[in-house]
LOKEBA-493074 format. One record per residue (C-alpha): chain; residue number from 1; y, z, x; residue in three letters. Coordinates in Angstrom, 3 decimals. Example, Ala and Ser with C-alpha at 12.3 -4.5 7.8 and 13.67 -1.06 7.14 Angstrom:
PT   keke   marvo      north         up       east   dose
PT      A       1     -4.500      7.800     12.300    ALA
PT      A       2     -1.060      7.140     13.670    SER
REM end
This chain:
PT   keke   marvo      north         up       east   dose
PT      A       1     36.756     17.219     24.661    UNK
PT      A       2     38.858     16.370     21.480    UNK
PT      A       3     37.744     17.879     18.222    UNK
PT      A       4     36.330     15.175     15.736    UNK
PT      A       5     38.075     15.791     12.238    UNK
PT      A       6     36.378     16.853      9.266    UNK
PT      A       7     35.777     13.737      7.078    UNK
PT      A       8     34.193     12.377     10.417    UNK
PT      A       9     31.358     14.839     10.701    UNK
PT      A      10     30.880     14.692      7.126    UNK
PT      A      11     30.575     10.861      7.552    UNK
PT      A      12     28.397     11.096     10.141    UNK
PT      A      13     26.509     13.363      8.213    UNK
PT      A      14     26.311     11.716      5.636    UNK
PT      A      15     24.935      7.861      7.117    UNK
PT      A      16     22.642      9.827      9.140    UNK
PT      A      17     21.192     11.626      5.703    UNK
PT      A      18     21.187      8.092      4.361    UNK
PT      A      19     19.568      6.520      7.382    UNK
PT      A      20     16.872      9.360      7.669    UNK
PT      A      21     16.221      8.691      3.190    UNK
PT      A      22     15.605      5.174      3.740    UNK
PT      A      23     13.014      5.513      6.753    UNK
PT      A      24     11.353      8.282      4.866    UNK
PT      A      25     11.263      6.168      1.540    UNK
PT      A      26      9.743      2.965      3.463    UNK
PT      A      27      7.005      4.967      4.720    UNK
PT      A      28      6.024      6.008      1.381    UNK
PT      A      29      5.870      2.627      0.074    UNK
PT      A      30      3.895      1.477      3.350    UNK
PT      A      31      1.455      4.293      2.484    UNK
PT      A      32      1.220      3.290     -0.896    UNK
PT      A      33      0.384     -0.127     -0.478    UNK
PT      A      34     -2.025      0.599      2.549    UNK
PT      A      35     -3.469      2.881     -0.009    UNK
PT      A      36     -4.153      0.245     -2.884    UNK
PT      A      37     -5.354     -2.095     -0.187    UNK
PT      A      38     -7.966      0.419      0.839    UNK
PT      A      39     -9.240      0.549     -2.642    UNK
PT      A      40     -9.012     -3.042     -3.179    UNK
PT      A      41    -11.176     -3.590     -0.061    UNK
PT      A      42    -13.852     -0.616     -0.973    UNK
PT      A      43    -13.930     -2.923     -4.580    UNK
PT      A      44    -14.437     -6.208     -2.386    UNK
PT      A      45    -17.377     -4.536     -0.314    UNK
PT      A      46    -19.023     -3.300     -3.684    UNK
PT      A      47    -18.693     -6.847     -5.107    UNK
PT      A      48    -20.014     -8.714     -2.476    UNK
PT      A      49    -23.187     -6.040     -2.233    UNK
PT      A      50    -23.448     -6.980     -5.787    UNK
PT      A      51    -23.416    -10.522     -5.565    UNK
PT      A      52    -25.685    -10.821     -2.643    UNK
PT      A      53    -28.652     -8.656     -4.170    UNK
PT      A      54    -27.985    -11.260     -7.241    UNK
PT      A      55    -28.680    -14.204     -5.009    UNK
PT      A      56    -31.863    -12.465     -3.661    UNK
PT      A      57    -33.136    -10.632     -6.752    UNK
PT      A      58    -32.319    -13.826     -9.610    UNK
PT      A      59    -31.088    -16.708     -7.290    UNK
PT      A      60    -29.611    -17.906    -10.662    UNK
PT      A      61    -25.976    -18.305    -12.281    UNK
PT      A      62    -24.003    -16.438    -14.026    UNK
PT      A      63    -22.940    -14.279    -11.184    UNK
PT      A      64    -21.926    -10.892    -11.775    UNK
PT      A      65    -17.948    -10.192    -12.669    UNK
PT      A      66    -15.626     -8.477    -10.220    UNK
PT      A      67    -15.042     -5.003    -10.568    UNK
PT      A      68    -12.253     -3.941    -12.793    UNK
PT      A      69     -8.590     -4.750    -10.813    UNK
PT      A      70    -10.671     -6.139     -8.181    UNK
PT      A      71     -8.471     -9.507     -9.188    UNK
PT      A      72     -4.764     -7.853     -9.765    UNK
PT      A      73     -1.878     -8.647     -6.978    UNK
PT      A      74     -1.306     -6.681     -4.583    UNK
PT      A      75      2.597     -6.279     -3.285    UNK
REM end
């Protein structure tokens, strides 16, 4: 079996670094956002608690406000 030269292994080296940074830094971001979903959805539970025991207990308007960055985009 031939010898591959030099600049080949270090080519193949190098792609295989790149490939290997690129999966690693997607998973970050997919943990991020599944992160800041998780909060947003813990903020939607606590806001719809609130706003049903404010139909039962008052049955009146205004309702109570979402919680703080319960309404910010999530990308």
């Amino acid at each position: 079996m031939p010898e591959l030269p030099v600049a080949v292994v270090v080519a193949l080296i190098g792609l295989a670094g790149t490939a290997l940074g690129v999966i690693v830094a997607q998973q970050a971001r997919t943990n991020n956002r599944i992160k800041r979903l998780e909060h947003r959805d813990r903020l939607s539970w606590l806001y719809i608690r609130r706003l049903i025991d404010h139909a039962y207990r008052h049955n009146a308007v205004p309702l109570p406000e979402p919680p703080e960055g319960w309404l910010e985009d999530i990308e």
